[in-house]
C-alpha positions, 0 to 999 in steps of 0.5 A: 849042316843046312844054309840056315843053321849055318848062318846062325852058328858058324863064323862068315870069312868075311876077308882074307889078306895075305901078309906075306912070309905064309902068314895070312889075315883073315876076318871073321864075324859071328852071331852074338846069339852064339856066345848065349850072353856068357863070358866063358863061351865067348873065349870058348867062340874066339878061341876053343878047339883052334887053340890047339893049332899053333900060328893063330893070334886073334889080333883084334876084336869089335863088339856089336852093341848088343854083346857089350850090353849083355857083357857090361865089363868092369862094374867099377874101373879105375874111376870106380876105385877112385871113388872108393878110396877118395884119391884124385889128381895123382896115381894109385898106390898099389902093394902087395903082401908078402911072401908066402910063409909069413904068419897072419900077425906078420902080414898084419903089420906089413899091412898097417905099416903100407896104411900108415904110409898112405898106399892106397890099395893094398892086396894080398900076393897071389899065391896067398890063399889058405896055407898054414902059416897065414889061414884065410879067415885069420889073416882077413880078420887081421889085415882088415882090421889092421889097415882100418886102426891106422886109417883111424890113425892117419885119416886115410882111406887105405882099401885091403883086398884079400885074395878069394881065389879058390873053386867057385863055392869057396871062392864065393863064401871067401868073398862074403866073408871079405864084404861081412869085414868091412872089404871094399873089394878082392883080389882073384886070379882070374883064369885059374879060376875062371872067368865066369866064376869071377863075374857070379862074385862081382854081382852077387857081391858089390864088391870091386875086384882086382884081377891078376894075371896069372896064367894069362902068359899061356895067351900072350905069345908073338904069333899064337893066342890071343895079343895082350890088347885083345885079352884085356878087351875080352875079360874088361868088356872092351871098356879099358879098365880094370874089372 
């Protein structure tokens, strides 16, 4: 590899600090034109082939300016939630729908009885997609209009997130079927379906997206992967909230 293809591709060594024990500190810097504005080959940079080595922890990241203006993070955040279910000196009230097996009818009723008790944002469990009991379109059509008769009822402002995860183009179609009901926003689970597929639906959608966190155990090890601080930073956009 020549000196100038080098320095355009390969990460620098820019210190290496012993820690003791064998353990070593090493910081490295690269070109944000390397990671090509996209989210999945950042994590691919970070943590890609090196992966399959045991003992590695990314333990800190810094953004250049130029890879947080391209990489915008959460669209909406906790404040954007705020706003969008008008809750303002106190926490969210978040729950979850459940447990996998019930029917449409049934997670309908929990749903309105969660609005009519002022929970603000109420999303399906993760593992609910697109099973027998409880159909993807039907249980939409259902909860949504379940939590807006009783936010008719009380007042209230009680958001339903359904949850779209699935391969890429019927996630996508999912996610609009969510929007044409009246949803403000979806719950994904973001790293089985993958992080880039996540980002196509927050801009191709308006809509706020929870992120759930399953798989992400895979990286929060003591000593390998990534630490849970960095992880998050990687997938909000280093702006502490919730994409």
């Amino acid at each position: 590899m020549s000196s100038g293809v080098a320095a355009r591709v390969a990460g620098r060594v820019e210190s290496v600090e012993s820690l003791g024990r064998g353990r070593s500190r090493a910081v490295i810097s690269f070109e944000p034109l390397a990671v090509c504005a996209d989210l999945p080959q950042l994590l691919n940079l970070l943590f890609g082939n090196i992966s399959f080595k045991s003992g590695i922890l990314i333990a800190d990241l810094e953004w250049p300016d130029e890879l947080l203006a391209a990489l915008r993070g959460p669209r909406l955040g906790i404040a954007g939630l705020r706003e969008l279910t008008g809750v303002r000196g106190r926490p969210l009230l978040c729950t979850v729908l459940k447990p996998l097996g019930c029917s449409a009818r049934g997670l309908a009723e929990l749903a309105y009885g969660f609005a009519r008790a002022g929970v603000d944002l109420i999303k399906d469990d993760h593992s609910l997609v697109d099973q027998a009991p409880a159909r993807f379109g039907e249980r939409l059509e259902r909860c949504q209009e379940a939590v807006a008769r009783a936010n008719a009822e009380t007042g209230g402002n009680a958001l339903y997130f359904p949850n779209v995860t699935s391969v890429a183009s019927v996630m996508s179609d999912r996610a609009g079927a969510a929007r044409r009901a009246g949803c403000r926003g979806v719950l994904v689970n973001a790293l089985p379906a993958g992080l880039g597929a996540v980002g196509e639906i927050a801009a191709t959608t308006g809509l706020a997206i929870m992120s759930h966190p399953a798989l992400a155990g895979a990286f929060f090890q003591p000593d390998h992967g990534f630490a849970p601080e960095c992880c998050w930073e990687t997938c909000s956009g280093s702006r502490g909230a919730m994409p």
